[in-house]
VEXFIVO-804341 format. One line per field, with one value per residue (C-alpha): residue in three letters; x negated, y negated, z negated. Coordinates in Angstrom, 3 decimals. Each point is the difference from the previous one (the first is absolute). Example, Ala and Ser with C-alpha at 12.3 -4.5 7.8 and 13.67 -1.06 7.14 Angstrom:
BEGIN
r <- c(ALA, SER)
u <- c(-12.300, -1.370)
v <- c(4.500, -3.440)
w <- c(-7.800, 0.660)
END
This chain:
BEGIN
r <- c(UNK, UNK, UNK, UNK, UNK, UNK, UNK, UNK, UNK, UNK, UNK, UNK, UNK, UNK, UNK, UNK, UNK, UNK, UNK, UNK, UNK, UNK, UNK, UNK, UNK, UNK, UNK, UNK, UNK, UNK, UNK, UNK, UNK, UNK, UNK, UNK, UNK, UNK, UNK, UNK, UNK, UNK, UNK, UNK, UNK, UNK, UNK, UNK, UNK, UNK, UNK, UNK, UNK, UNK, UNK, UNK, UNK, UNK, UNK, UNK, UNK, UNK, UNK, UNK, UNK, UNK, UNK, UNK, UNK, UNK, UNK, UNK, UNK, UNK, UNK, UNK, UNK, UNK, UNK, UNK, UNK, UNK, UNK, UNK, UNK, UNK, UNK, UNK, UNK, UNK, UNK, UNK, UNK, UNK, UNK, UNK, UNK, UNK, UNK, UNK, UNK, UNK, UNK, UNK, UNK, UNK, UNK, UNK, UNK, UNK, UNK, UNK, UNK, UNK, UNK, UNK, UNK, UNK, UNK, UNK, UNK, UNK, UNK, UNK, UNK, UNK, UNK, UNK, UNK, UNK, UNK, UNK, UNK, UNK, UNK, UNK, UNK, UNK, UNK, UNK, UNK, UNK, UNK, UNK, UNK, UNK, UNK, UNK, UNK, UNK, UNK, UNK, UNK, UNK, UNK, UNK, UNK, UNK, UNK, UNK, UNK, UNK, UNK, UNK, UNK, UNK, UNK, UNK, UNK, UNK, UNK, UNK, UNK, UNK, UNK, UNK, UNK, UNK, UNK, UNK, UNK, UNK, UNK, UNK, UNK, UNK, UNK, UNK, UNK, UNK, UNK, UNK, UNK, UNK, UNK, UNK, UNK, UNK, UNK, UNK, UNK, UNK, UNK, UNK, UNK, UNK, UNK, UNK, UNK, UNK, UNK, UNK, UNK, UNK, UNK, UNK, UNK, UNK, UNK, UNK, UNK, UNK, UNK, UNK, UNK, UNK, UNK, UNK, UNK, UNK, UNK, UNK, UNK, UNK, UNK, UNK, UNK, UNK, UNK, UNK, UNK, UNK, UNK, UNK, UNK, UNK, UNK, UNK, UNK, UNK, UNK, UNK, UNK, UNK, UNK, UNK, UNK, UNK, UNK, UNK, UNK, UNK, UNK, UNK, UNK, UNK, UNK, UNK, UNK, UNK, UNK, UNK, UNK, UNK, UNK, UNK, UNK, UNK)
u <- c(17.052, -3.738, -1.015, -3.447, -0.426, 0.102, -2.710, -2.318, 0.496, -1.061, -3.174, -1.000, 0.878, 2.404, 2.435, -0.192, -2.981, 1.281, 1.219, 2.287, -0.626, 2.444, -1.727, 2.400, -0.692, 0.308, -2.695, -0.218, 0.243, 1.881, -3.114, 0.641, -1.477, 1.211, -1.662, -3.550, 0.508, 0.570, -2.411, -3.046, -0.001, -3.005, 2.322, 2.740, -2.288, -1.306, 3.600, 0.560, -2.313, 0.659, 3.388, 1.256, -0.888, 4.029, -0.316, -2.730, 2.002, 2.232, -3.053, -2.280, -0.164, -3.788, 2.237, 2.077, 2.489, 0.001, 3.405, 0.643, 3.241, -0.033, 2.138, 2.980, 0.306, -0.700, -3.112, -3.305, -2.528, -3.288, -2.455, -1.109, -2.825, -1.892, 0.214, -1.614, -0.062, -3.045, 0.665, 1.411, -0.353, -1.796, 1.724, -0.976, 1.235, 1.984, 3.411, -0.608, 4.233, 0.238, -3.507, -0.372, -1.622, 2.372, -0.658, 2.434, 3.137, 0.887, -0.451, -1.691, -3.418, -1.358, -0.968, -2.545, 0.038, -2.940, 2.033, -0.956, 1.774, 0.877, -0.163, 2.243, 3.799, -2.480, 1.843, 3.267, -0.597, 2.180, 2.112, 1.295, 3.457, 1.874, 3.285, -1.041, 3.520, 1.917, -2.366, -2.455, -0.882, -1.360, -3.464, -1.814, 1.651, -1.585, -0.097, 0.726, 3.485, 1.367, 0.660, -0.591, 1.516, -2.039, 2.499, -2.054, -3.434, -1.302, -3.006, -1.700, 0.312, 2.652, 1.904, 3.541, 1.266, 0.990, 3.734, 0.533, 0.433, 3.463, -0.018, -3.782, -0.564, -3.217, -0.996, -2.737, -2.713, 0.995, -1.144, -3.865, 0.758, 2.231, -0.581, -2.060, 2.777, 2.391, -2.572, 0.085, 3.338, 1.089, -2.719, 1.149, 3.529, 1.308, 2.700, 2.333, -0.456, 1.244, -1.695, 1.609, -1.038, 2.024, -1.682, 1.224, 3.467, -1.441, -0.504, -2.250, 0.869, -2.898, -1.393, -3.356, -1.097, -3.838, -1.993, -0.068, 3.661, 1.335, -2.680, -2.162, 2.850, 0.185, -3.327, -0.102, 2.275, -2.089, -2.996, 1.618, 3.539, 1.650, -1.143, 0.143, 3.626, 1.019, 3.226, -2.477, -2.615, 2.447, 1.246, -1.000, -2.669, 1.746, -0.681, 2.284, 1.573, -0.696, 2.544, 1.008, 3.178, -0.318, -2.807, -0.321, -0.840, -3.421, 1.120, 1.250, -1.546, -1.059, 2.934, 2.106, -0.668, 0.207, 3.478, 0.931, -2.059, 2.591, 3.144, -1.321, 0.166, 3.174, 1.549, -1.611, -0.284, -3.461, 0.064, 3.163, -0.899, -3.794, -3.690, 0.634, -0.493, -0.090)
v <- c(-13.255, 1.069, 3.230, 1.504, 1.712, -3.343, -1.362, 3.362, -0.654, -3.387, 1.046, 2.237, 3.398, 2.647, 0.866, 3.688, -0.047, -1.502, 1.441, -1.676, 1.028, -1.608, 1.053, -0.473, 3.297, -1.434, 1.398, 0.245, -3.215, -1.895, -0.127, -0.154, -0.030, -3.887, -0.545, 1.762, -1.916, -3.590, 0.708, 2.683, 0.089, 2.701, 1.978, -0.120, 0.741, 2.854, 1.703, -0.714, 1.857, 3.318, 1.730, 2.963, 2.639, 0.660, -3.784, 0.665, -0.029, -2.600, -2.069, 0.985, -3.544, -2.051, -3.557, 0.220, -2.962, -0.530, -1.246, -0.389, 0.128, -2.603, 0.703, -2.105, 1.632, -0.673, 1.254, -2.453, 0.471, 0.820, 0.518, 1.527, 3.106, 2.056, 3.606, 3.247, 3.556, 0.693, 3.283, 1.216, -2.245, 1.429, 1.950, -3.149, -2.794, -2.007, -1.641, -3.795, -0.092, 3.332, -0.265, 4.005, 1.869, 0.083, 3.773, -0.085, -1.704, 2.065, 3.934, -1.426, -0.493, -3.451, -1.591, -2.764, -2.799, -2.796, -3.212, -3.380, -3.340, -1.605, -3.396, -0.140, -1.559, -0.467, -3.471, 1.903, 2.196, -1.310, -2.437, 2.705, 1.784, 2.494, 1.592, 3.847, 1.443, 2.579, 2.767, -1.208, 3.760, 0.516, -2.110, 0.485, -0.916, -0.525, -3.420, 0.672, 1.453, -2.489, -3.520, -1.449, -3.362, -2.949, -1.380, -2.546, -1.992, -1.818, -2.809, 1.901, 2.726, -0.613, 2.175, -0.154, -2.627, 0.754, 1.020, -2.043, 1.500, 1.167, 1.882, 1.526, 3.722, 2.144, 3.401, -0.211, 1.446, -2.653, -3.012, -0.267, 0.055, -2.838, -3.435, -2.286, -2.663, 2.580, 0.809, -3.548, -0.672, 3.062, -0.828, -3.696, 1.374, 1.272, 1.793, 3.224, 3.061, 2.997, 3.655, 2.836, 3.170, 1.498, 3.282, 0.391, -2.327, -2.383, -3.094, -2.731, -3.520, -2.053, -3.663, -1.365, -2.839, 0.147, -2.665, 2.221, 0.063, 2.615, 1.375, 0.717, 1.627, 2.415, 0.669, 1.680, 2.586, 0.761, 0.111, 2.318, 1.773, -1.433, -3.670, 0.848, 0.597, 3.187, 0.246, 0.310, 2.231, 2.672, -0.290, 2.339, -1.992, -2.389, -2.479, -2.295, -2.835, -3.045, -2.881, -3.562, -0.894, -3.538, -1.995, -2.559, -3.325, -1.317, -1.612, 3.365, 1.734, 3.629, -0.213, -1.165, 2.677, 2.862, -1.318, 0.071, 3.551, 1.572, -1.671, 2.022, 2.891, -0.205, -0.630, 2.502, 3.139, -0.015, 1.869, 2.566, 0.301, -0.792, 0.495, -3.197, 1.096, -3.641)
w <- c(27.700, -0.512, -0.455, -1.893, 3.606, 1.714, -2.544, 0.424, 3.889, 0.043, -2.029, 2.445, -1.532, 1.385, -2.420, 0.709, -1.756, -3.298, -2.959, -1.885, -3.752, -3.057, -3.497, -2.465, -2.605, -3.791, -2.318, -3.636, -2.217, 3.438, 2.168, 3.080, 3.600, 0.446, -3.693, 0.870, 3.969, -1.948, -3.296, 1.321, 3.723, 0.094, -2.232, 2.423, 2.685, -1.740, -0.971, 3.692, 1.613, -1.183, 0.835, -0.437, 3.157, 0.157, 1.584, 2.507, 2.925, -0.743, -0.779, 3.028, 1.780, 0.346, -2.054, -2.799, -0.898, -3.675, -1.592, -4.232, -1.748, -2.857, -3.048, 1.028, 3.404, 3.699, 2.467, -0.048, 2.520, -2.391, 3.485, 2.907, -0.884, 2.700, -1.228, 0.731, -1.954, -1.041, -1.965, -3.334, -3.408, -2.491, -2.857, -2.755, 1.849, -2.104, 1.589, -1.022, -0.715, -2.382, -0.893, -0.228, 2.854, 2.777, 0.272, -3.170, 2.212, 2.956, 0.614, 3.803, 0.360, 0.500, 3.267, -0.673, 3.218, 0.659, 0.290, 0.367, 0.097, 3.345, 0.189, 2.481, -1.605, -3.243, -0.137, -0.231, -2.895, -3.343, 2.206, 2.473, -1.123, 2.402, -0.403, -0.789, 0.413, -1.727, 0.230, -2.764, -1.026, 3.648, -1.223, 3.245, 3.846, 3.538, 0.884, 3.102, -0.784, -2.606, 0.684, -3.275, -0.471, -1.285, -2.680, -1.126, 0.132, -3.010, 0.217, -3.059, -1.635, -3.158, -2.052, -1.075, -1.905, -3.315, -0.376, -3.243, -3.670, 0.683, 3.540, -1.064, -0.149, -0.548, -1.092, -3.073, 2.593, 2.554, -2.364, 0.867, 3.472, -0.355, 1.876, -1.766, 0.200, -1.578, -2.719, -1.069, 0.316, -2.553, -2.054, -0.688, -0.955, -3.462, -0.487, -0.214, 2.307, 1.070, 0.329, 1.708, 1.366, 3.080, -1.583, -3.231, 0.160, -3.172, 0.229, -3.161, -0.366, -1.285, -0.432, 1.299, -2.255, 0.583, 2.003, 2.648, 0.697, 1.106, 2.205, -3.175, -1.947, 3.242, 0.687, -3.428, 0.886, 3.310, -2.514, -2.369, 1.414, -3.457, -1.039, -3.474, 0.088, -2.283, 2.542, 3.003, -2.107, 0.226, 3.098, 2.743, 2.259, 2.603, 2.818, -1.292, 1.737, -1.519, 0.433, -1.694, -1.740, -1.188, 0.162, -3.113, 0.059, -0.778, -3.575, -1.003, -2.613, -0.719, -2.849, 2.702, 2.803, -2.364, -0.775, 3.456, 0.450, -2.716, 1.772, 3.470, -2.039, -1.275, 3.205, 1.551, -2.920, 0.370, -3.894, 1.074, 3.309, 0.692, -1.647, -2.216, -3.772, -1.452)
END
């Protein structure tokens, strides 16, 4: 069994002088740390080097161990950073996740650190996965007093594969973070899907027909809360779930998938018990 201690060892580092850091906060509209760390790497770096000052201690070590939580789970290894404080952030920096001035976000003042990339383990960043452990809400550990397993080593960095249509699950603000192999699989696919909110107990059945498959039928309701739908107009605002329920075949018609759209809602009271008004 190989540890992440055993790797910082054998690249010359002592791990009592590592942080281990797992950024996994969710911002508005999905983004996430793993989004800005795979999309805008200076971003990342930026929302990265200033912490609150309720972390200084905890964070008071010359190397800092990087690791991203991608939306379907598990700790990857985004880098090793030197890091020093080098005094407060100013009042109008702007957090690259929330993008409003961090000031706005916590009731601690902000520690800004000087870090740098180490290209020591460079290799390992994106390929490198270690078992975190239960304690996912403690975000920042000594390496030097948690083993973490190395679960698994990839040859490049890859995402997950898609799930298929009928074991796939996303929030509306999750969709432009979504794996470009996932984008073009839901947008080749027509069909009937499901909406639900876990906040307001209602759930919209609707059909994508466009030549954007499903994907494009979504990304109207990220653009707009509602897609045009009077149900969804006057709803309260949700991050709903968005989910498949049949996929139809590629000789079916628009006639045809609105068909099957109306059977969906029949079986499931969409009208009596939903936001479906047609």
């Amino acid at each position: 069994m190989l540890l992440f201690t055993d790797l910082l060892a054998k690249a010359g580092f002592s791990p009592a002088d590592v942080r281990l850091l797992r950024h996994q906060t969710k911002g508005p509209n999905g983004r996430t740390p793993y989004l800005l760390w795979r999309d805008q790497k200076p971003a990342f770096e930026d929302y990265q080097c200033v912490q609150s000052t309720h972390n200084r201690t905890s964070l008071a070590a010359p190397i800092w161990a990087s690791f991203v939580a991608p939306p379907t789970g598990g700790t990857l290894f985004a880098g090793l950073y030197s890091a020093k404080r080098i005094g407060h952030a100013g009042e109008h920096w702007i957090d690259p996740l929330h993008g409003v001035p961090g000031s706005t976000l916590t009731s601690h003042a902000l520690d800004r650190y000087e870090t740098e990339p180490i290209p020591d383990l460079a290799d390992y960043a994106g390929r490198l996965w270690i078992d975190w452990g239960s304690g996912t809400r403690s975000w920042v550990q000594r390496a030097d007093r948690q083993n973490k397993t190395i679960c698994e080593l990839t040859r490049a960095f890859r995402e997950d594969a898609f799930p298929g249509y009928t074991h796939f699950l996303a929030r509306i603000s999750e969709l432009q973070g979504l794996p470009a192999t996932w984008v073009t699989a839901l947008s080749a696919a027509r069909g009937v899907y499901l909406l639900t909110s876990s906040r307001t107990k209602e759930q919209y059945v609707g059909s994508a027909t466009g030549a954007n498959g499903f994907f494009g039928r979504w990304l109207n309701y990220a653009q707009d809360g509602h897609g045009g739908n009077l149900g969804l107009r006057s709803s309260e605002p949700s991050d709903y779930q968005v989910s498949i329920l049949e996929v139809s075949g590629s000789a079916a018609t628009q006639d045809d998938i609105v068909a099957i759209e109306q059977l969906w809602k029949r079986k499931l009271q969409s009208r009596e018990m939903g936001l479906n008004r047609n």
